[in-house]
C-alpha positions as CSV (number, residue, x, y, z in Angstrom):
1,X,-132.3,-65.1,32.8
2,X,-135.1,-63.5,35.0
3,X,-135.2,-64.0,38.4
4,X,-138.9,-63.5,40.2
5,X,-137.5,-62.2,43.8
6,X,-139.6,-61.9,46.8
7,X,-139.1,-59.0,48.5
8,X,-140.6,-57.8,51.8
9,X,-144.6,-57.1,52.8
10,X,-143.5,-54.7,55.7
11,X,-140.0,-55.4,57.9
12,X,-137.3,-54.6,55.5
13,X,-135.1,-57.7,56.9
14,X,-137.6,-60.0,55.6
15,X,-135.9,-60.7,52.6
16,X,-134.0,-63.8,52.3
17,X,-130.1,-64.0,51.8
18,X,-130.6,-65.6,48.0
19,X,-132.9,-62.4,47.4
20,X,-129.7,-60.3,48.2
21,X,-127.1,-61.8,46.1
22,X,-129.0,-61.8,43.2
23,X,-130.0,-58.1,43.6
24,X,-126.8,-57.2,44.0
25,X,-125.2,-59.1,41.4
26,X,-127.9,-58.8,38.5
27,X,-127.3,-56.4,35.9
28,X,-131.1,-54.6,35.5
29,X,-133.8,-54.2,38.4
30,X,-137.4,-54.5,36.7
31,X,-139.7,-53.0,39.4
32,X,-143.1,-51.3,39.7
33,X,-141.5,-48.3,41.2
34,X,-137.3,-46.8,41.1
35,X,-138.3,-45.2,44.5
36,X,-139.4,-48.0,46.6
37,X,-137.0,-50.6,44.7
38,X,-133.8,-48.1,45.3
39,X,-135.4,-47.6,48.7
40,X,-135.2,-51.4,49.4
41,X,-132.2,-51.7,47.9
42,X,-130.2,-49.1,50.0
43,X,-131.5,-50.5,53.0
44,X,-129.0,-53.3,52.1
45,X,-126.3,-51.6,50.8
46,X,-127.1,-51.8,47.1
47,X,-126.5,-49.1,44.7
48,X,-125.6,-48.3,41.6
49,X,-128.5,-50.3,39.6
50,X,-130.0,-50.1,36.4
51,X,-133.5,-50.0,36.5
52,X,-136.7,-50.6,34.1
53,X,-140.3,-49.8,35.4
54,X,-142.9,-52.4,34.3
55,X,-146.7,-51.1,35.9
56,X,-150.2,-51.0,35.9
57,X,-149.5,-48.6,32.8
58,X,-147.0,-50.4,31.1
59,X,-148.3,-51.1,27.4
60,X,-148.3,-54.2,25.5
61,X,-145.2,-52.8,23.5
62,X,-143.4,-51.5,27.1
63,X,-144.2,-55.4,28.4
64,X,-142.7,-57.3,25.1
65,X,-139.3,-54.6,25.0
66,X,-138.2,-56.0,28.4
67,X,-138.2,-59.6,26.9
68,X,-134.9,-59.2,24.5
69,X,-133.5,-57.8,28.0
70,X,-134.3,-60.7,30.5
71,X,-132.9,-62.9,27.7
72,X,-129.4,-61.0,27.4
73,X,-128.5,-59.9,30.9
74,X,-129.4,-61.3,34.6
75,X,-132.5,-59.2,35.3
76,X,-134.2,-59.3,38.8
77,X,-138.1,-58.7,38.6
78,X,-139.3,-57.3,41.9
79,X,-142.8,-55.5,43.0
80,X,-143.6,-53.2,45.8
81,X,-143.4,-55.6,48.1
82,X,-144.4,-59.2,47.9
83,X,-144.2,-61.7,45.1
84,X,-144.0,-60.4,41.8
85,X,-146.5,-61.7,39.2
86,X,-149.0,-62.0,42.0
87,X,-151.5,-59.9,41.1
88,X,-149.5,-57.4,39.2
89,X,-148.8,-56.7,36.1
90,X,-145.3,-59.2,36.8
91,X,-147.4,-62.0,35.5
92,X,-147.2,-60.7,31.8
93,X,-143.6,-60.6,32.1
94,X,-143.1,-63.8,32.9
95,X,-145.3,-65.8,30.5
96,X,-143.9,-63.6,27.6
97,X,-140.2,-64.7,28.4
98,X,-141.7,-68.4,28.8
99,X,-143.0,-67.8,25.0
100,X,-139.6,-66.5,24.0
101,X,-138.1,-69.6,26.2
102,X,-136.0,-67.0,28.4
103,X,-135.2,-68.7,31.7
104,X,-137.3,-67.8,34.6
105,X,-136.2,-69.1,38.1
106,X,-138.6,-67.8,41.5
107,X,-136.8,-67.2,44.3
108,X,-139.5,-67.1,47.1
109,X,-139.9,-64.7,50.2
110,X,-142.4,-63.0,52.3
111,X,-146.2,-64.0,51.5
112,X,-149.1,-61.6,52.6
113,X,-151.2,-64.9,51.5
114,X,-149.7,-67.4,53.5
115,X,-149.3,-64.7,56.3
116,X,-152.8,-64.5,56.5
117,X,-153.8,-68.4,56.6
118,X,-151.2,-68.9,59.2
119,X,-152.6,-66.4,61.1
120,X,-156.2,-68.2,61.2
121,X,-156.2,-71.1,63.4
122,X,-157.7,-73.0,61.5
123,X,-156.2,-75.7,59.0
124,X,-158.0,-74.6,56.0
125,X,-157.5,-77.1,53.2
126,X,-159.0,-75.4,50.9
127,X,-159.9,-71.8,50.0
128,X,-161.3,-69.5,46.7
129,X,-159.2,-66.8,46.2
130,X,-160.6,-63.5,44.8
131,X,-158.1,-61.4,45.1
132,X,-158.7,-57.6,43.9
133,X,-162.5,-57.0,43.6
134,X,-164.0,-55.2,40.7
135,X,-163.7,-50.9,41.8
136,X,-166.6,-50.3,39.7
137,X,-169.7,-50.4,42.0
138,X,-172.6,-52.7,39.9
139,X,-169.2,-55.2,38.6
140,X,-168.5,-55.1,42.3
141,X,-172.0,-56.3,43.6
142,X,-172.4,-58.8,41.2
143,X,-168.9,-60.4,42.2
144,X,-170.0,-60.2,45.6
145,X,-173.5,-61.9,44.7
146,X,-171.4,-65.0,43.3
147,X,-169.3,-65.1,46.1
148,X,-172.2,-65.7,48.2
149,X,-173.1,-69.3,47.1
150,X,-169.3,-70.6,48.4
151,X,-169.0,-72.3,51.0
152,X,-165.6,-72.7,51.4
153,X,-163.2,-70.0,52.6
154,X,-162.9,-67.0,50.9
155,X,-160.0,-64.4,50.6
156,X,-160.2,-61.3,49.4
157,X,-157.7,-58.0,48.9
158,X,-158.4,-54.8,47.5
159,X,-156.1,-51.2,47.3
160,X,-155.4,-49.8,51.2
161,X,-158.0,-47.0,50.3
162,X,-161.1,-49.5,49.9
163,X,-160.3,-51.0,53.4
164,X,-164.0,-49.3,54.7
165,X,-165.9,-49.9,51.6
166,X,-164.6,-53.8,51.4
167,X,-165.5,-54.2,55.1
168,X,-169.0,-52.3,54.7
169,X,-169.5,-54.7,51.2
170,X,-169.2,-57.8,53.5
171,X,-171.3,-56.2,56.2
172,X,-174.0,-56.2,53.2
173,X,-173.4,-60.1,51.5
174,X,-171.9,-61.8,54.8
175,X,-172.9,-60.2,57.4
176,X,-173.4,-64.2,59.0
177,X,-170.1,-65.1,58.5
178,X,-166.8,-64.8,60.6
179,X,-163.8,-63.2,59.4
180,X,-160.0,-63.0,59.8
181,X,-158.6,-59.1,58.7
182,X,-155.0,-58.1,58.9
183,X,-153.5,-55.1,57.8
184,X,-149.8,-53.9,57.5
185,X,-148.4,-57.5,58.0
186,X,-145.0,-57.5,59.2
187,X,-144.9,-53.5,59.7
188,X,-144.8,-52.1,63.9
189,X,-148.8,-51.1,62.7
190,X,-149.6,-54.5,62.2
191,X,-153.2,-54.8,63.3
192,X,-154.6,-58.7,63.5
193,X,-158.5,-58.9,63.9
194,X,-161.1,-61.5,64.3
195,X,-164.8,-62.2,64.4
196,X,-167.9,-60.9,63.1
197,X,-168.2,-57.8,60.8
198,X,-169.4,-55.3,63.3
199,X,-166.5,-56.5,65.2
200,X,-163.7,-56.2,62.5
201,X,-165.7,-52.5,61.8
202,X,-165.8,-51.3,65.6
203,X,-161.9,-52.0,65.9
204,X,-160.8,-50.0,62.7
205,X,-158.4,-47.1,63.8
206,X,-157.5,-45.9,60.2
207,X,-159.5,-45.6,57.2
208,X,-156.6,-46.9,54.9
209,X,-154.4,-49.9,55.0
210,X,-152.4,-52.8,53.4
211,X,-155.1,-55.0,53.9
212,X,-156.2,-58.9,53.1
213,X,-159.2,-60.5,54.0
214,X,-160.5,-64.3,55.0
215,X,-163.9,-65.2,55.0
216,X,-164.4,-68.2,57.1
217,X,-166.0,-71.5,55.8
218,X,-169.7,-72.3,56.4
């Protein structure tokens, strides 16, 4: 069985009391990193875990070795913080043990997504989201060309170190439209801001952040 557990976007408390007993009853933790999943861990008193790494740089043959696992023991899949298979490399995971016909049960927690929507206002019914932008700089303008023609809302993240180049990429396609940026959600940094690019720009008091982005609709 493999278990997709939420785990926390900043407070470490935001983790929900399901999330805990199956972390501290499964057999293997399957997590991006063994610091910041022990880390998390210890925070609640659990020790003593087995853990796999499954990242960015897992291979093919790394990916399809963990499925044998998740269908022999109770294995708890967990990211950095977040939802695993949400933009990580969680997703491959999971759709190989589907193949395979391993169980897979979610059990749901803290959402930097949702966070951000609640945080708008607005009752946005619909919404593109583009998640990680292309790093490299011509794949990254043309992306941002496309984006252009939608109307609807748009929500974009990128790595904390792009926070200044993102924001300076929609002072150059959007500069018209209003935006919604929060960074560190859930963490005493959290920073909330709203309005127009030069705005969101002029109150930047770090170059780096945990950072997602909504466009507003036209």
């Amino acid at each position: 069985m493999l278990y997709v557990v939420a785990t926390p976007i900043g407070d470490v408390s935001e983790i929900s009391l399901r999330a805990l007993e199956i972390l501290k009853n499964c057999d293997v933790v399957i997590c991006e990193s063994t610091k910041e999943a022990s880390k998390l861990l210890r925070a609640h008193g659990i020790t003593g875990k087995s853990y796999e790494v499954l990242d960015e740089h897992s291979t093919p043959e790394d990916k399809a070795a963990l499925v044998p696992l998740c269908a022999e023991k109770t294995v708890a899949l967990v990211s950095d913080c977040g939802t695993p298979g949400f933009c990580d490399p969680g997703a491959d995971l999971v759709r190989l043990c589907r193949q395979k016909n391993v169980p897979v049960k979610s059990v749901l927690g803290a959402s930097a997504l949702m966070g951000l929507l609640s945080l708008s206002g607005q009752r946005i019914d619909e919404f593109v989201f583009r998640g990680f932008l292309p790093a490299e700089n011509e794949a990254r303008a043309r992306a941002l060309k496309d984006l252009t023609k939608e109307k609807r809302a748009i929500i974009l993240m990128d790595t904390p170190y792009r926070l200044k180049k993102t924001l300076n990429d929609m002072k150059e396609h959007f500069a018209q439209r209003r935006f919604l940026l929060t960074m560190n959600l859930s963490q005493e940094e959290e920073i909330v801001l709203e309005g127009s690019i030069d705005k969101l720009i002029g109150g930047l008091k770090a170059d780096k952040a945990e950072f997602m982005l909504l466009v507003y609709p036209v």
